[in-house]
Every structure is written in C-alpha cells, then in structure tokens.
Backbone as CSV, one residue per row, in Angstrom:
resi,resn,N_x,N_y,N_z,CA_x,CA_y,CA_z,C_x,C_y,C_z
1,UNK,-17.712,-12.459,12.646,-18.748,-11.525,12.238,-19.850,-12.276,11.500
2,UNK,-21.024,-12.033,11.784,-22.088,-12.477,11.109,-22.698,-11.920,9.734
3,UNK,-22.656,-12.822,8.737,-22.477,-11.946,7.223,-23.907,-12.703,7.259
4,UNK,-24.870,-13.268,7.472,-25.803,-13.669,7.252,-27.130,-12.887,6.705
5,UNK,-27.249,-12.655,5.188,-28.173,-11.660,4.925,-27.859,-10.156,4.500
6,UNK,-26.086,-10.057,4.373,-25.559,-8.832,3.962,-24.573,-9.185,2.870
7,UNK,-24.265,-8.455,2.385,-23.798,-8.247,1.058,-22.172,-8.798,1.025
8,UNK,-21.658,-8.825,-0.072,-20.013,-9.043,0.259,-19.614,-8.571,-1.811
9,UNK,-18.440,-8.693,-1.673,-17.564,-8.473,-2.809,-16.533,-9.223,-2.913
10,UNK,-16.131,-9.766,-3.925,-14.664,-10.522,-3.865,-14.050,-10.070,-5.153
11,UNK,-12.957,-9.709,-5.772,-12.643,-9.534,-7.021,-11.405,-10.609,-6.860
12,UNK,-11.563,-10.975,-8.237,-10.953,-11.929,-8.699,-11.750,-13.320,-8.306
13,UNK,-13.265,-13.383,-8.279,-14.001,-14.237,-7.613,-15.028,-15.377,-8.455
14,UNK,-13.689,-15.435,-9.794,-14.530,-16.543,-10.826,-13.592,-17.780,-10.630
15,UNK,-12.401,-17.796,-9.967,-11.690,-19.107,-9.894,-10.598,-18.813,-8.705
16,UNK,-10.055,-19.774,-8.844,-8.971,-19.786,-7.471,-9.502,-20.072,-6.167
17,UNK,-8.982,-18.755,-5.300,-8.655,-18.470,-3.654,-10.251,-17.896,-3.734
18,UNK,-10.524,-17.094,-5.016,-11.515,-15.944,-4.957,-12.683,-16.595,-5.182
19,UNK,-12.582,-17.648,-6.156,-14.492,-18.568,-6.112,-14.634,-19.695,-5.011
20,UNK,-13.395,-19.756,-4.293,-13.446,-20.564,-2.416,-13.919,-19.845,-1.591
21,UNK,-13.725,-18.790,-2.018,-14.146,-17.409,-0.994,-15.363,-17.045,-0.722
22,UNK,-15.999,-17.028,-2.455,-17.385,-16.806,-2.850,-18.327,-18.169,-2.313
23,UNK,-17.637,-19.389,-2.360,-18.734,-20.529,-1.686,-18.913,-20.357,-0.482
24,UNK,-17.804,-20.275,0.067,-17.848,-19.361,1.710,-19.075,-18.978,2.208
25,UNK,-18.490,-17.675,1.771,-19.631,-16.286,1.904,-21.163,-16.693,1.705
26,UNK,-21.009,-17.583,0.628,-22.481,-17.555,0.160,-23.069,-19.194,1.028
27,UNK,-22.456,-19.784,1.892,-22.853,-20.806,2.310,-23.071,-20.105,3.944
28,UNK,-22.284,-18.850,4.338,-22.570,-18.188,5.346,-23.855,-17.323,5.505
29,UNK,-24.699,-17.775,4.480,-25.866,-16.412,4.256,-25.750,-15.253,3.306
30,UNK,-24.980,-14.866,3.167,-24.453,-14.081,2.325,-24.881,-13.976,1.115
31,UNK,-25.317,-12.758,-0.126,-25.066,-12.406,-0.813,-23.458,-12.228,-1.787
32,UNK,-23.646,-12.903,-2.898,-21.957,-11.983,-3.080,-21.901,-11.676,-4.869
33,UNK,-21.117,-10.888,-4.871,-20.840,-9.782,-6.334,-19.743,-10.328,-6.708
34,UNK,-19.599,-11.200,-7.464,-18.081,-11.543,-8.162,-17.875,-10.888,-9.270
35,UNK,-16.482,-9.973,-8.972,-16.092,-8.973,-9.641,-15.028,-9.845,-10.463
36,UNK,-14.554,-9.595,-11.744,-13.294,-10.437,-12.580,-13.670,-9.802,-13.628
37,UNK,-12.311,-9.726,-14.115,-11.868,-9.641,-16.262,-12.052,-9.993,-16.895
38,UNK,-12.417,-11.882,-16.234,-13.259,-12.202,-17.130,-14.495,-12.423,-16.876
39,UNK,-15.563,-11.694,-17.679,-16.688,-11.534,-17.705,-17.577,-13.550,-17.751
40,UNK,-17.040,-13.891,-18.819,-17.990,-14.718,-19.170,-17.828,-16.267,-17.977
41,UNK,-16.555,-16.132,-17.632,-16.314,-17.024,-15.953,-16.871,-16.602,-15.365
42,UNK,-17.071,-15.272,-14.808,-17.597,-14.804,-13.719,-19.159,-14.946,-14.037
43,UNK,-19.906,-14.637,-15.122,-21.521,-15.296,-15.038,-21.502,-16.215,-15.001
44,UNK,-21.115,-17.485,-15.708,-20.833,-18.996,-15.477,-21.147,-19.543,-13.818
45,UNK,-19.880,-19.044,-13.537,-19.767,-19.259,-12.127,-20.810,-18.646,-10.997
46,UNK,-20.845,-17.115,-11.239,-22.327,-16.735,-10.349,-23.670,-17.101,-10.584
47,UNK,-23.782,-17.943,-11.588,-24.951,-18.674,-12.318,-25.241,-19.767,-11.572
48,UNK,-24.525,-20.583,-11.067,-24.301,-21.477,-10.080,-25.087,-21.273,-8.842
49,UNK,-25.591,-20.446,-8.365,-26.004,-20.184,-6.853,-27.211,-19.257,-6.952
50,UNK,-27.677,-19.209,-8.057,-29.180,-18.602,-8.422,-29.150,-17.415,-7.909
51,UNK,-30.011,-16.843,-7.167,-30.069,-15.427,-6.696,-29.173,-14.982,-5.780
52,UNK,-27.976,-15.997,-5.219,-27.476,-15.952,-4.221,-26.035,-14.767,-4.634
53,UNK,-25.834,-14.745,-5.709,-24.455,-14.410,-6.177,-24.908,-13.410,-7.675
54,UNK,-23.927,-12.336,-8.033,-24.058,-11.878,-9.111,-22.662,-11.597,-9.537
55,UNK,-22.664,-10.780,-10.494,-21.348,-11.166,-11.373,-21.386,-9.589,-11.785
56,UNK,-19.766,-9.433,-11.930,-19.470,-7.622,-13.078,-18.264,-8.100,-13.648
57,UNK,-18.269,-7.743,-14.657,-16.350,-8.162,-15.243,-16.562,-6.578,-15.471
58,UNK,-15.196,-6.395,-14.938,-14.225,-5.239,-14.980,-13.062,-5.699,-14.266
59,UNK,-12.066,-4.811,-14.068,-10.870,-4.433,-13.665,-10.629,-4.135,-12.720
60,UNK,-9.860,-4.991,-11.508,-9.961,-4.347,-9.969,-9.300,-3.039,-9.971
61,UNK,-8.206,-2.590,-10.674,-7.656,-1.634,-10.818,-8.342,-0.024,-11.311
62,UNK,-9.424,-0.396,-11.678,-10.227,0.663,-12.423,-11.295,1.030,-11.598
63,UNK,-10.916,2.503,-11.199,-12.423,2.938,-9.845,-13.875,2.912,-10.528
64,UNK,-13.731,3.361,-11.666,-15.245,3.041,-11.990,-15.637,1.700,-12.343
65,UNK,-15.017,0.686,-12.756,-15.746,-0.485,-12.606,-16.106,-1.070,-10.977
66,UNK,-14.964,-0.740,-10.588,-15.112,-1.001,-9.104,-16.159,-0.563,-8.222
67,UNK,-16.556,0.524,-8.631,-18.006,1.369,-8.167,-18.991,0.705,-8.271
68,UNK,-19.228,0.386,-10.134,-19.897,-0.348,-10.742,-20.613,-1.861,-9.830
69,UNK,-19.562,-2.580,-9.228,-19.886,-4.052,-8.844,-20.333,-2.976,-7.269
70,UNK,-19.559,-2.287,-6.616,-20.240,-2.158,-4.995,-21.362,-1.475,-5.590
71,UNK,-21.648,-0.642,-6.117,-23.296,-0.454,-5.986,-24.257,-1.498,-6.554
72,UNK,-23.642,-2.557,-7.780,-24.327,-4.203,-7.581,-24.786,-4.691,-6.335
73,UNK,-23.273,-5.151,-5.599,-23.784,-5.606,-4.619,-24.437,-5.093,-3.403
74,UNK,-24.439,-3.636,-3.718,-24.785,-2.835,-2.199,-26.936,-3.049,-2.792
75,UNK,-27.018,-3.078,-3.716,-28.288,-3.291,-4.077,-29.084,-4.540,-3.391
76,UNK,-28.430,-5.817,-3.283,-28.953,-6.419,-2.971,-28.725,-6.769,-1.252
77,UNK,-27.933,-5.937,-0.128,-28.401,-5.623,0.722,-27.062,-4.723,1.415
78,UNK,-27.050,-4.478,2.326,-25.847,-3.697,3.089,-24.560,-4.629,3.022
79,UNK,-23.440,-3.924,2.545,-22.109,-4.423,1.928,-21.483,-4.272,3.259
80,UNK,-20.835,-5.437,3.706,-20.449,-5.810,4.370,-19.008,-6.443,4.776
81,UNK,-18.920,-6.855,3.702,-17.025,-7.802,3.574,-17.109,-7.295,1.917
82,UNK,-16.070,-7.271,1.895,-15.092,-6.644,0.744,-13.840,-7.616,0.904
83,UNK,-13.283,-8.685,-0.615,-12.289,-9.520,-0.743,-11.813,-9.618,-1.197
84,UNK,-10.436,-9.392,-1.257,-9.367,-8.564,-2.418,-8.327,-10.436,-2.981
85,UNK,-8.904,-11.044,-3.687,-8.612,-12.379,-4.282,-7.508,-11.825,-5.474
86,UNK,-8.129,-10.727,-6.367,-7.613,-10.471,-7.928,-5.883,-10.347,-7.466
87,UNK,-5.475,-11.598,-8.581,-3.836,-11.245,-9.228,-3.367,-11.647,-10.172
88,UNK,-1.808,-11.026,-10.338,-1.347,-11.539,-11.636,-0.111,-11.717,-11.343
89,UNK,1.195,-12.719,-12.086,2.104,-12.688,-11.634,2.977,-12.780,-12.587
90,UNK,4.312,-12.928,-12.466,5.291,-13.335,-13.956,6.417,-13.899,-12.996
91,UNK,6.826,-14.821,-13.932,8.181,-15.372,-13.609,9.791,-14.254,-14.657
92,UNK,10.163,-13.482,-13.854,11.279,-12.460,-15.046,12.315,-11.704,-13.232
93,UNK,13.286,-12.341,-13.944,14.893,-11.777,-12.965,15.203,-10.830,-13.242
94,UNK,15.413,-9.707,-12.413,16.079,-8.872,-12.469,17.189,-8.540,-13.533
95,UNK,18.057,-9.544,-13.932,18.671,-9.592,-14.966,18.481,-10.979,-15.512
96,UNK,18.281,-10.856,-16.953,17.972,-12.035,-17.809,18.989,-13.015,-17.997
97,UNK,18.959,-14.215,-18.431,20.045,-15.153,-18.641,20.778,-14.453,-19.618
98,UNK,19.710,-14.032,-20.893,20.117,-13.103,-21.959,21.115,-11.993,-21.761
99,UNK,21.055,-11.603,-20.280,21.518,-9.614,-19.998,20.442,-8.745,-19.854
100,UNK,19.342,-8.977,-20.542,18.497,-8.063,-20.381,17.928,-8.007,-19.459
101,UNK,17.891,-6.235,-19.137,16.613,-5.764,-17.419,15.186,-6.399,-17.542
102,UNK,15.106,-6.584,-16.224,13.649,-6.619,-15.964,13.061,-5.571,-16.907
103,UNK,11.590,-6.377,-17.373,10.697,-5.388,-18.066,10.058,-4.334,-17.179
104,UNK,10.454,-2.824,-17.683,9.806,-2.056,-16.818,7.615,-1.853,-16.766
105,UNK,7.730,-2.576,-17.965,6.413,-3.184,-18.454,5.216,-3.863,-17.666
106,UNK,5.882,-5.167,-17.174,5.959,-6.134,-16.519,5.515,-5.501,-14.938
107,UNK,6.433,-5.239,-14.323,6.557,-4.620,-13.248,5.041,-3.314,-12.869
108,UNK,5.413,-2.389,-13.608,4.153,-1.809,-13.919,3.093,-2.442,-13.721
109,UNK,2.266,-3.451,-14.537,1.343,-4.266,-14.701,0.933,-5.194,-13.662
110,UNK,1.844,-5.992,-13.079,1.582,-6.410,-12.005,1.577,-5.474,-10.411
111,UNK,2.320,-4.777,-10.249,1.845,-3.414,-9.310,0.179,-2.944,-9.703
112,UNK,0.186,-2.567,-10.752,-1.213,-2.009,-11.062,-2.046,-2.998,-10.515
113,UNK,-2.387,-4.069,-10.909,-3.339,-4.887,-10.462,-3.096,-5.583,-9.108
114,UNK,-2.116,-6.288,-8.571,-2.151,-6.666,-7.396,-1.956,-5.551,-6.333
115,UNK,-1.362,-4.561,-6.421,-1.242,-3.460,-5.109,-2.379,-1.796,-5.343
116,UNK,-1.922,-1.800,-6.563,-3.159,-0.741,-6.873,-4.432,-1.209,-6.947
117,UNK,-4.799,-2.130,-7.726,-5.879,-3.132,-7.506,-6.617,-3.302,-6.166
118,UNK,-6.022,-4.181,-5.304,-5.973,-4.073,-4.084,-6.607,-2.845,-2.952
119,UNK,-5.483,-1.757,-3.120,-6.320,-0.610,-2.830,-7.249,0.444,-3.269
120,UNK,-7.542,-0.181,-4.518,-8.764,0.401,-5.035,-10.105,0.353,-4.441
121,UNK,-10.243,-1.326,-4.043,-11.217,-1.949,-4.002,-11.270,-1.613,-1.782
122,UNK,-9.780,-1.921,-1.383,-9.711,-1.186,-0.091,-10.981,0.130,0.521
123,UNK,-10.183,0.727,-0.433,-10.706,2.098,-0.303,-12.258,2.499,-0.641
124,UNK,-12.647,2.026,-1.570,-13.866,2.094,-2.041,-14.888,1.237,-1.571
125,UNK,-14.556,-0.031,-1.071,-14.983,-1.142,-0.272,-15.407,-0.577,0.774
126,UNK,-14.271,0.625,1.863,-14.340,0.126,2.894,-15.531,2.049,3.044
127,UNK,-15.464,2.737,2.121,-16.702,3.374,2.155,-18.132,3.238,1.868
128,UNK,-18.259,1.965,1.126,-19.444,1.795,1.035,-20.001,0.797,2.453
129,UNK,-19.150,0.218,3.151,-19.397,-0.184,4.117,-19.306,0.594,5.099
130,UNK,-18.793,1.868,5.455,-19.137,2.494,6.185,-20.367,3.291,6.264
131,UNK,-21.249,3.496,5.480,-22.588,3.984,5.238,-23.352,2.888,5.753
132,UNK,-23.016,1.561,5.776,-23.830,0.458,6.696,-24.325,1.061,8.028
133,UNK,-25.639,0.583,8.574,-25.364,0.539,9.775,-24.696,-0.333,10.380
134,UNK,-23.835,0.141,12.097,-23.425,-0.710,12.602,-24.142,-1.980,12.951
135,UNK,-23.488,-2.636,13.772,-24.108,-4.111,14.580,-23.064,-3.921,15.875
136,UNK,-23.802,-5.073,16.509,-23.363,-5.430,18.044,-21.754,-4.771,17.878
137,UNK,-21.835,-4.042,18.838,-20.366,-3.378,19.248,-19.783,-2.441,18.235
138,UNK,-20.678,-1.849,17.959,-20.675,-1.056,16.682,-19.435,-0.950,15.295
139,UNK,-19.335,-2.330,15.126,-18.773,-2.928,14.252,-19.212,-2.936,12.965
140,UNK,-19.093,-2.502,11.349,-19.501,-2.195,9.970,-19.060,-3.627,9.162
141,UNK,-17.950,-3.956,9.303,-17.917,-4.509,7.944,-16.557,-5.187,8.124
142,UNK,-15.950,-5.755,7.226,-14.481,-6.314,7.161,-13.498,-6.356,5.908
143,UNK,-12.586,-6.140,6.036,-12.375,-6.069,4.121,-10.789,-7.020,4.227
144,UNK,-10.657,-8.362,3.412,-9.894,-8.868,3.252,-9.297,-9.034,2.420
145,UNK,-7.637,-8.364,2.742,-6.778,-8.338,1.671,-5.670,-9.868,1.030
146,UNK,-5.628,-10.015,0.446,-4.440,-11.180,0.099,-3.496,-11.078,-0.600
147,UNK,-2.442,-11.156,0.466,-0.789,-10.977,0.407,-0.082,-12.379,-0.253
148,UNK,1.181,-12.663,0.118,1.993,-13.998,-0.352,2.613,-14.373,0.789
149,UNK,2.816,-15.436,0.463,4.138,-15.489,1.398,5.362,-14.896,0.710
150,UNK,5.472,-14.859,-0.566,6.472,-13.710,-1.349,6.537,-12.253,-0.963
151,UNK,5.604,-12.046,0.008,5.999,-10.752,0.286,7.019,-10.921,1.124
152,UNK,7.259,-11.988,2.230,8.086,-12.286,3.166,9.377,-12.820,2.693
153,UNK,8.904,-13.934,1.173,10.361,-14.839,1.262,10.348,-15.146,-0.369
154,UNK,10.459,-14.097,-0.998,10.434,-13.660,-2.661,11.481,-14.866,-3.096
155,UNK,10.731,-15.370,-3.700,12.347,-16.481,-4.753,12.690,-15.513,-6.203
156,UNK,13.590,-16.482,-6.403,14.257,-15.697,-7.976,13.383,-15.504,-8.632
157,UNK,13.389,-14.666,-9.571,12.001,-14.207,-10.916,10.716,-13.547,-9.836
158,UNK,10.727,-13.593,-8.468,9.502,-13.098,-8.220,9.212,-11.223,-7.700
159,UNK,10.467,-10.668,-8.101,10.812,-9.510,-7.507,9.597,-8.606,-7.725
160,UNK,8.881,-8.871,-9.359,7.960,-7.873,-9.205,6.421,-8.112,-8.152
161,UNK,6.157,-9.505,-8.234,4.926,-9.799,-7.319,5.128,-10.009,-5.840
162,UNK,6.652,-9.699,-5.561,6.829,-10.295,-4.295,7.188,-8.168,-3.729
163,UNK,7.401,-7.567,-4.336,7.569,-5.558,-4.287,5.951,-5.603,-4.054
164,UNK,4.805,-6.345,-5.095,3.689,-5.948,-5.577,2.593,-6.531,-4.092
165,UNK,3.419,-7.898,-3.431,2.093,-8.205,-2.118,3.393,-8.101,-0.985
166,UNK,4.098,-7.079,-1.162,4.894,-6.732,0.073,4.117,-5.445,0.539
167,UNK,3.882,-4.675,-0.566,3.255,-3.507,-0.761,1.610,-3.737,0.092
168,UNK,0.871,-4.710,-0.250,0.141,-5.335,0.374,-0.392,-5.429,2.130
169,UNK,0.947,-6.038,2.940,0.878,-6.360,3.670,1.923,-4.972,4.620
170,UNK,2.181,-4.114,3.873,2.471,-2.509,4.449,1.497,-1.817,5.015
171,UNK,0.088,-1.807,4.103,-0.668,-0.826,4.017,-1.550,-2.022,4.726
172,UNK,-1.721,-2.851,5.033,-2.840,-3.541,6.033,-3.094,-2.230,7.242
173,UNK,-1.685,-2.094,8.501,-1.751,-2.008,9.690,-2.202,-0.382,9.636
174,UNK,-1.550,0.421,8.586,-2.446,2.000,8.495,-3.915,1.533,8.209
175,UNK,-4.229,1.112,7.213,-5.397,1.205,6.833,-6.244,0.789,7.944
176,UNK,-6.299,-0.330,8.585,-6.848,-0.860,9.888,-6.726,0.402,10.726
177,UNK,-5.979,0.732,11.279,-5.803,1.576,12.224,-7.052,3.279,11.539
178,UNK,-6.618,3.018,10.328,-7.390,4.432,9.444,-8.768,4.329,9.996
179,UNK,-9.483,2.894,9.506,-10.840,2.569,10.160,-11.432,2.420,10.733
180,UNK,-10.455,2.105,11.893,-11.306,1.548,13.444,-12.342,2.108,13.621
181,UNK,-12.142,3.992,13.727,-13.356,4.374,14.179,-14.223,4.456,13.446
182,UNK,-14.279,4.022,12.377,-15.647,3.581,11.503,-16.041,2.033,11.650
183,UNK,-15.498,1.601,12.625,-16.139,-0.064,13.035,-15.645,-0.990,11.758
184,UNK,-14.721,-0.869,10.883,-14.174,-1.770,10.170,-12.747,-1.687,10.049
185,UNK,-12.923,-3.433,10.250,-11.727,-4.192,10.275,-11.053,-4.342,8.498
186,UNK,-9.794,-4.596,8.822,-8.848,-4.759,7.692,-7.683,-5.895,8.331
187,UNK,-8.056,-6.829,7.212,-6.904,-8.240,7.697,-6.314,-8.513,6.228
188,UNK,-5.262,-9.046,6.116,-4.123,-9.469,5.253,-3.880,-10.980,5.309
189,UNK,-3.902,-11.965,4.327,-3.267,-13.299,4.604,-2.728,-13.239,3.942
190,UNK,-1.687,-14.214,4.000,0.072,-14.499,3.247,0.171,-16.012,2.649
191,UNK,-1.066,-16.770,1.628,-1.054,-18.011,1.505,0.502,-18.446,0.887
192,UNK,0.551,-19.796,0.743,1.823,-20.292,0.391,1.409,-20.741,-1.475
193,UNK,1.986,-21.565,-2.134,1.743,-21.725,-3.170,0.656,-22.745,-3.273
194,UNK,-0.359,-22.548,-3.869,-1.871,-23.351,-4.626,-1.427,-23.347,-5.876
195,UNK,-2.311,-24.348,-6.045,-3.050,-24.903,-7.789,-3.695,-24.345,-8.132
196,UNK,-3.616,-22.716,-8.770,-4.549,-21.703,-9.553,-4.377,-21.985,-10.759
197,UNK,-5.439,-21.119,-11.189,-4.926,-20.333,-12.679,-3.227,-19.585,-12.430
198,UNK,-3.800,-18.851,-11.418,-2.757,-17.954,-11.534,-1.487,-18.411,-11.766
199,UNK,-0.872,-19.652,-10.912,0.202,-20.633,-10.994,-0.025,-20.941,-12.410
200,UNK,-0.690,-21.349,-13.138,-0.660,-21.984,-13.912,-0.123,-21.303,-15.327
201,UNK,0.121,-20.248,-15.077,0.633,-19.191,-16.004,2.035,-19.260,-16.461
202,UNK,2.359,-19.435,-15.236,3.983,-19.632,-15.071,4.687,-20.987,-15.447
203,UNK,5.945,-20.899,-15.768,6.689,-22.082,-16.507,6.988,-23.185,-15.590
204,UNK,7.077,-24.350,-16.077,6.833,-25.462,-15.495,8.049,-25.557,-14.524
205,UNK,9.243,-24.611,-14.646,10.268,-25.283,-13.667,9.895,-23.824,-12.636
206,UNK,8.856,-23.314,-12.232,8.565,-22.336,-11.629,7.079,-23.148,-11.127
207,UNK,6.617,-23.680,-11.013,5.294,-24.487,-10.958,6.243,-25.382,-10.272
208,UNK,7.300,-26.391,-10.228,7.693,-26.805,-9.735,8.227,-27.241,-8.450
209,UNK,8.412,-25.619,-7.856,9.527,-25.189,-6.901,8.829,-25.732,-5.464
C-alpha cells in the first residue's frame, strides 16, 4: 500500500519495535503521530523529523486520549495505517517460589494495556480510516497489530503477556473479516525476543533465555 503523503499512528512509538516503525513510515512519505506514556520521549523523538512526525503522550488503553492523537494525526492528512507497538510485560508464575498466586493486579494491568490497548486503538483506528477516501481497488487503510511469539509458545512467568498477545492474535481474523467491506486490512505479527525497553524490565535470568 502506498502511505506516501497520508497519515499513520503508532502507539508505543517513542522506542523499540514502535520508533522502527515510525522511521519506516516516515521514510515511506508518510506523516506519523507517535502516541506513548511517555510524553517527554515521545517529543524528543518526534522532534527528530521536523514536520514529518508529531507526538501525544497518553495511554493506549484510554479512548479519549486515543481520539486525542487520531484527530492529531488525521489533521495533518487522511489516516491511513494505524500501529499497535504499545506493551508491557512481567516476569510472575502462576505460583510463586514463595506459594504465593499470581498477582491478580499484574494480570489486570498487562491485559489492559497490551489486549485492551490494542483494541482500543483497533477500533478507533480503523474508523477514522474508514472516513478516508478509498484508493486503487477501493482499499482505506491498514492497521497493524503486534502479537508474540508467546502467544504461541508462552515460557514460565509469561502466562499473563502470553493470555494478553494470545488474545491479540484471536481477534486479528474477526476483525479483518469485520472490515473488508470498508477496504481495510488488519494484520498481526508474532516477533521473537528483541533488545527493548520492554525486555529490559525484566530480570536478568529472564533477559537471558
């Protein structure tokens, strides 16, 4: 698809998978809105590419911030790709060395942001791109989600993020199918383990593996 001159979104798009994404996009022609929590990365970083890129810190999980960045980026031209980068993860077993349950805390928190998150930005993404006009073959827009390979092949401690981008890669084939006849696509990737932040959270014999 040709993004050359149309808009895009990425949340979670001040570091990682999500500011690879954003050089992308923006080396494709593209406009792009880097959405993140943290505010002051995300201007930093969209500062970088002059008019090419802008910045919102909010919460992928939260519809009104989420609004907030697509009518950003729908400003500066027809929104087009929508890129679901934002996560969070924890290393915690089902049962502790200690005895103790999984935090029902924990679990919560990472669902919220990687699967609710996720389809926040889905959903809301994939309406503001449907108000686009079409193009050749009356095609709108594309919205890319990112799964794990933990959704497929969860190791120990990963039960809640590996429930949280299983959940992920469920709701790809409805949602796709939901859109077609609005000319947008919905795709899912399943990367393996990188050198994020996000990794970097986690304990060194979990960084390890």
């Amino acid at each position: 698809m040709d993004i050359s001159g149309a808009s895009a979104i990425v949340s979670g798009g001040a570091s990682g998978l999500g500011a690879a994404a954003v050089r992308r996009i923006i080396e494709a022609g593209a406009f792009c809105t880097v959405l993140d929590r943290d505010e002051e990365r995300a201007k930093a970083f969209a500062g970088t590419f002059g008019d090419r890129a802008d910045y919102f810190g909010g919460d992928v999980s939260d519809p009104t911030d989420v609004l907030g960045a697509i009518e950003l980026a729908s400003s500066k031209a027809p929104l087009r790709l929508a890129v679901n980068c934002a996560g969070i993860g924890a290393a915690e077993r089902t049962i502790g060395k200690d005895g103790s349950p999984h935090k029902l805390e924990t679990f919560e928190r990472i669902m919220r942001v990687n699967l609710i998150g996720t389809f926040n930005l889905l959903r809301l993404g994939a309406q503001a791109i449907s108000k686009s006009e079409p193009m050749e073959h009356g095609e709108r827009g594309l919205v890319v989600n990112t799964a794990s390979i933990a959704a497929y092949d969860g190791q120990i401690g990963q039960l809640a993020y590996s429930a949280s981008k299983g959940g992920i890669v469920g709701m790809t084939l409805p949602a796709a199918r939901d859109l077609a006849a609005a000319g947008i696509r919905v795709v899912t990737i399943a990367p393996g383990i990188m050198d994020t932040p996000l990794l970097g959270q986690l304990p060194d014999e979990i960084r390890g593996i």
